[in-house]
C-alpha positions as CSV (number, residue, x, y, z in Angstrom):
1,X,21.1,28.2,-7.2
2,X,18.3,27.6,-10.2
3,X,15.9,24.7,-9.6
4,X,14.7,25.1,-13.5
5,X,15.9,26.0,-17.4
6,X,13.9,27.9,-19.8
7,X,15.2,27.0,-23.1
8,X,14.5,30.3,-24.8
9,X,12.5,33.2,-24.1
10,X,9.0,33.1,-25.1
11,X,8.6,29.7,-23.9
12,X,6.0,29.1,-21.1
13,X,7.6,26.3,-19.5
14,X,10.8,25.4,-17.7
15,X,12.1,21.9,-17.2
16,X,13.3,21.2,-13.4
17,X,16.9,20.5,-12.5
18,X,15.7,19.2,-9.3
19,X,12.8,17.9,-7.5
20,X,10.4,21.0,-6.5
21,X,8.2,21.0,-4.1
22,X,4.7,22.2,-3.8
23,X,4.7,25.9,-1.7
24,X,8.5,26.6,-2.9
25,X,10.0,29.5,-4.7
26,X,12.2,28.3,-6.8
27,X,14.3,30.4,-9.7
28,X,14.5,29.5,-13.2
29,X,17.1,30.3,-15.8
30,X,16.9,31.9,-19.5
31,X,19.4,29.8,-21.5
32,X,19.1,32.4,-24.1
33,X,20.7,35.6,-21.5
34,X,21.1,33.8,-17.9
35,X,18.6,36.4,-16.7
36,X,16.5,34.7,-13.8
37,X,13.2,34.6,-12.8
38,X,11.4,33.4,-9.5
39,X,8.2,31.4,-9.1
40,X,6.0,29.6,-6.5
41,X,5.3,26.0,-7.5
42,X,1.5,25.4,-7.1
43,X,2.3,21.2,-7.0
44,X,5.3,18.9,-6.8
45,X,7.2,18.7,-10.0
46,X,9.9,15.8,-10.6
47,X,13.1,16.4,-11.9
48,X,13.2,16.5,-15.7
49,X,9.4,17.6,-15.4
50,X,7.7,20.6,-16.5
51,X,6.9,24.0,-14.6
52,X,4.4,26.5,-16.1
53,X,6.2,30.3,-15.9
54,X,3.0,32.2,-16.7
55,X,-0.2,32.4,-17.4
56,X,-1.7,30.9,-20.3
57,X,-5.5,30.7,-21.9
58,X,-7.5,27.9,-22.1
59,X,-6.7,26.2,-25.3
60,X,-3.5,28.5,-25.8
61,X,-0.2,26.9,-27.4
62,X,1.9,25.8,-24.6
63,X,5.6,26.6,-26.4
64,X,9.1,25.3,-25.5
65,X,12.5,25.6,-27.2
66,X,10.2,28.3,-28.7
67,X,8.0,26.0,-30.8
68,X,5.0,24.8,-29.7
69,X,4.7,21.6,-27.6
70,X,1.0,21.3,-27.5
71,X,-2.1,22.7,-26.0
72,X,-3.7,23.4,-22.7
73,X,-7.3,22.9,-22.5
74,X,-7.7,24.2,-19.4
75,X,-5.1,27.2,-19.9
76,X,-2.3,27.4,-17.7
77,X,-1.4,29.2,-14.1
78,X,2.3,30.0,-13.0
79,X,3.6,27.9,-11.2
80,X,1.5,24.5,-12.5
81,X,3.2,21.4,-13.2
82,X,2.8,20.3,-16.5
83,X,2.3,17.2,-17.5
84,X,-0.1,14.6,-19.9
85,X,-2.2,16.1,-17.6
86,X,-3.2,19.3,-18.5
87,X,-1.5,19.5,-21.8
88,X,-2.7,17.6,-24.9
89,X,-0.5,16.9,-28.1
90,X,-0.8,20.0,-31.1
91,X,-0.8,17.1,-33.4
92,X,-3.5,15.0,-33.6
């Protein structure tokens, strides 16, 4: 059973299929190949929401559906939720 989708590889986020809770492992799917991969989610994230899959430098291009999304200022750890929080729009 997946609890996220990555859209395509390269992206650094995967959107949750379910509510995930902070502590759990929880298995993401590559839309591209249906290859998995498994993370520990650092923080609740809601269904629909986002879930950071890697690590990511501070001010690095946070990319989904392999374009990019918008920024984190604070860089990005696995397993972070992402949100308006730590992420800030590429476009203004």
């Amino acid at each position: 059973m997946h609890h996220f989708l990555i859209h395509k590889r390269g992206d650094q986020v995967g959107v949750a299929t379910t509510d995930i809770t902070a502590g759990q492992q929880v298995v993401g799917v590559f839309m591209d190949d249906d290859s998995e991969l498994t993370v520990t989610s650092l923080q609740n994230v809601p269904l629909g929401h986002k879930i950071s899959i890697g690590v990511l430098e501070k001010g690095g291009r946070v990319i989904e559906y392999g374009i990019p999304i918008g920024i984190a200022p604070e860089g990005l750890t696995e397993g972070e939720y992402v949100h308006t929080h730590n992420i800030k729009s590429a476009r203004w």
